[in-house]
N, C-alpha and C positions, 0 to 999 in steps of 0.2 A: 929364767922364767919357765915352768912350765909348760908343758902342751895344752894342758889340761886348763889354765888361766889364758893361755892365749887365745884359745879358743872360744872361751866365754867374752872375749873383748870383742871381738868380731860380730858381736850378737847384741842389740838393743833390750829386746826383753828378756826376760828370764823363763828357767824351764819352770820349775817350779806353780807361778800362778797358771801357766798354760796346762800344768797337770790335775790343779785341781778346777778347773773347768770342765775337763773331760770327767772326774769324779761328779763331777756336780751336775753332770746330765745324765752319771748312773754306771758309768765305767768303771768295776771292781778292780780293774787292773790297769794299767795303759804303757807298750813302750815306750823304750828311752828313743825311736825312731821316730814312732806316731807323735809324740811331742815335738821333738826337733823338726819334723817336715811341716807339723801344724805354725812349728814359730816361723821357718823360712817363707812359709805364703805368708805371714801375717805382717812381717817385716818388710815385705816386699810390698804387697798393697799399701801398707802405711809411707812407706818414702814414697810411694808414686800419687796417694793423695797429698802429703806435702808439697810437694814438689809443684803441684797443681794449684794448691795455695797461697806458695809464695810469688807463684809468676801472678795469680790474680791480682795479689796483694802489692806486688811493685806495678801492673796495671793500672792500678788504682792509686799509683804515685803514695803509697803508705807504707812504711817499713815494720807496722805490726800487724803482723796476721791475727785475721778475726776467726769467728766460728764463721762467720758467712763466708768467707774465704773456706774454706772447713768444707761447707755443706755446697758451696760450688763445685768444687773438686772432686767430691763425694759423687755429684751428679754427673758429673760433666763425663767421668770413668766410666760412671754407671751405663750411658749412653753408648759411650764405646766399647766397651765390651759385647753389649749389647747389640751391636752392629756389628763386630767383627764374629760372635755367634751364627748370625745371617747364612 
């Protein structure tokens, strides 16, 4: 196996849509770093709002997470982040 494959396994999203976002707000050009750093925060916020939804969601004695599980999570981060800002 490649470096280059094994690499990309370790990674949830792809570079690819995360480059043309940055195109799509006006970005002629965009590194292969600024992409890669934009997916490791994005990756990272995203597990820690799952994360946040599945302990709701076995709270609430249910084994399928909703969006309101979602948008708990969503706030409940929101909150603390916002506090640890302070």
């Amino acid at each position: 196996m490649s470096d280059r494959s094994q690499k990309s396994r370790d990674h949830e999203l792809p570079l690819a849509p995360l480059r043309r976002i940055f195109r799509s707000q006006g970005a002629d050009r965009v590194s292969d770093d600024a992409v890669a750093l934009l997916r490791e925060y994005l990756e990272k916020v995203a597990k820690e709002i799952a994360l946040e939804a599945v302990e709701a969601s076995r709270h609430a004695n249910r084994k399928t997470v909703t969006d309101e599980d979602v948008k708990f999570a969503i706030s409940r981060l929101q909150r603390t982040y916002m506090l640890q800002s302070l």
